[in-house]
N, C-alpha and C positions, 0 to 999 in steps of 0.2 A: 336564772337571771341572764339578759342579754349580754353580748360582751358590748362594754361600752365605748370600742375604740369603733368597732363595725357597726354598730347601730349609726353611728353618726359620718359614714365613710355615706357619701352622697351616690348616687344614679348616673350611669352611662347609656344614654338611647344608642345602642351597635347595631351598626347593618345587618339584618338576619343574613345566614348563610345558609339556611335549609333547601336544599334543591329545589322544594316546590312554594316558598317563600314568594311575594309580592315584591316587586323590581324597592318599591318605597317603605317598604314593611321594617319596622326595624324593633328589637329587641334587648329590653332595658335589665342592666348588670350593673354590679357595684364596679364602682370604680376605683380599683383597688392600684392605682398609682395616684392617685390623688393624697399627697402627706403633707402634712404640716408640721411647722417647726414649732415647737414650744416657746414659749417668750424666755428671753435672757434672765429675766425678774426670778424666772425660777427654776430654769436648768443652766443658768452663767452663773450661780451662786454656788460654790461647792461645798458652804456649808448647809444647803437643802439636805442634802446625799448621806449616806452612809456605806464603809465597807462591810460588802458578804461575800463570803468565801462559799464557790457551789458544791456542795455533799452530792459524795458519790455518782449518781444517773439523776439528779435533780433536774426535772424539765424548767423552762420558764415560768407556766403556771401552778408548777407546785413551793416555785419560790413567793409568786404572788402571792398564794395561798398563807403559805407562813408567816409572810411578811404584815401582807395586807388584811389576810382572812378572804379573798375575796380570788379567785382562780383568773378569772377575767381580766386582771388587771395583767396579766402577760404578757402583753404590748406595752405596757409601761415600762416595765422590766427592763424589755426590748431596746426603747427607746431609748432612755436612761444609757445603755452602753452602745450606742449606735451600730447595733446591732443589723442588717438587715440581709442579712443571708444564717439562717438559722444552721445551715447545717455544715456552713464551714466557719462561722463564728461561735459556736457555741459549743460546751467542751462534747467531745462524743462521748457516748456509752459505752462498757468494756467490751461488749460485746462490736460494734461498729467501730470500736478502735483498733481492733485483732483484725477486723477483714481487713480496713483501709492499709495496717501494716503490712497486711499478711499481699494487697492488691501492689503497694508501691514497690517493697521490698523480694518476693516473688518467693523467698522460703523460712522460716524459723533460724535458721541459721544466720542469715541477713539479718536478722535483727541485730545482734551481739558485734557486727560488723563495725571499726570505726567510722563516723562521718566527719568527724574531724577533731581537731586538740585547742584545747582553751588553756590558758595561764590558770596558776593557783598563784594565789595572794606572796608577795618577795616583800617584806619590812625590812628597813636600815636596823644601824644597832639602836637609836632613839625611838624606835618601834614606829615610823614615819613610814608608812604604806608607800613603796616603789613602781610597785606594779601591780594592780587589782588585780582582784579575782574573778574569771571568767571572759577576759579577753579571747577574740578566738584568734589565733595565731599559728604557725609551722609547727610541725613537731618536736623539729631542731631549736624552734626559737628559744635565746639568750638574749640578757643584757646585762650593760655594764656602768654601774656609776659610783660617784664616791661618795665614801661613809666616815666620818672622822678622817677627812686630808686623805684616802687611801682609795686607788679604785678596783673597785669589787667587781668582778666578772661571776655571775650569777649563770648557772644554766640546768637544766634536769626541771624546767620550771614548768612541764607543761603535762598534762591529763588528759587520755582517753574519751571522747564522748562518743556514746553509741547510739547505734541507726536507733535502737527504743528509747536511750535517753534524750536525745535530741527531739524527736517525735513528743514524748510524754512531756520534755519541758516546753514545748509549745499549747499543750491540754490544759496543764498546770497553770500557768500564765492568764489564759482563756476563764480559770473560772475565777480569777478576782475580778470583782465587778462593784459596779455603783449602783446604790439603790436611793431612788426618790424618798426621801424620813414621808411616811405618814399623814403627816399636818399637812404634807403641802399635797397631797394628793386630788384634795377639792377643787384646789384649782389649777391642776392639770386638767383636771375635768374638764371645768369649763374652759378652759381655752378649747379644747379640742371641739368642743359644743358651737363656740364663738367663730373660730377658723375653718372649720370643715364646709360648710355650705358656698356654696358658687354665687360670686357678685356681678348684680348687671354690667352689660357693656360688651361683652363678647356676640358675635353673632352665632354663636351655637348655644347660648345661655338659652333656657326654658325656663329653669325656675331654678331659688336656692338649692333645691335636693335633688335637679337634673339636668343633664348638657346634654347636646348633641353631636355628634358625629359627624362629618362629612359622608353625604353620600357618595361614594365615586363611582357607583353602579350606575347614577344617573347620566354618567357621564361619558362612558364607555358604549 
């Protein structure tokens, strides 16, 4: 089965660049910056959507797969968490996660390195949360306020986060995501069917399913 986001991604006539090319000769490509927005009717609803949480080295289209049955739909995925850089939006592999640490951090050891200190959770005696948990804050940071008429100087309030924790809870984070429910997938379809083709009125317009380019070879 085709994928059915690129079947429907329309034609680009591109100036040939082939050394022995015709100065007028041009050569037709997808044009693959050509995107469309989904209608609000069904990705401004957040009850279309559902939470998934990504397992292990799960790619886009093995989500599609499970989700939808359909591998293809991996641009939906995509879309759905506006996604558009696959490889610094989308969680890494354990394997591409070890290089990228092993490429910033420069040794094993750096790992284990602090990157900085967050707050652990400080409640009053009413059990009235004072200061959340996971603020990032100084090492030394303290505060001080009052509890039944009395004030409380609070401090020892703050946690280690290391160069892997910090790195992993950005991974972490990455694989909750949104997923289009099913029923509405039809008509994602068709929008994309409906929205993808080029409408008259441009001077490089040729047809719905191709544009053209400026030649500036002509030009020069």
């Amino acid at each position: 089965m085709a994928n059915p986001y690129f079947s429907n991604v329309p034609n680009f006539d591109y100036v040939s660049r082939f050394p022995d090319a015709l100065i007028s000769e041009y050569v037709q490509v997808k044009n693959l910056f050509k995107r469309v927005k989904v209608p609000e009717d069904i990705f401004g609803d957040e009850t279309n959507f559902t939470k998934y949480k990504i397992v292990g080295d799960e790619r886009p289209d093995q989500v599609a797969f499970k989700v939808y049955e359909d591998q293809y739909l991996d641009w939906l995925v995509l879309l759905a968490n506006n996604v558009l850089n696959f490889e610094h939006e989308w969680p890494m592999t354990e394997q591409a996660f070890y290089k990228y640490l092993l490429s910033k951090y420069k040794t094993e050891d750096a790992f284990n390195e602090v990157h900085h200190y967050e707050s652990v959770e400080v409640k009053n005696s009413r059990g009235m949360i004072m200061i959340p948990k996971g603020l990032q804050v100084p090492e030394t940071y303290s505060v001080k306020y009052y509890d039944s008429g009395s004030l409380v100087s609070a401090s020892n309030i703050t946690e280690a986060v290391t160069n892997y924790e910090y790195e992993e809870n950005i991974q972490e984070e990455r694989r909750n995501i949104f997923l289009l429910k099913p029923i509405y997938v039809t008509l994602a379809l068709n929008s994309i069917e409906e929205l993808m083709p080029y409408k008259p009125g441009s001077s490089q317009y040729v047809s719905p399913e191709v544009t053209k380019g400026d030649n500036i070879r002509l030009y020069t």
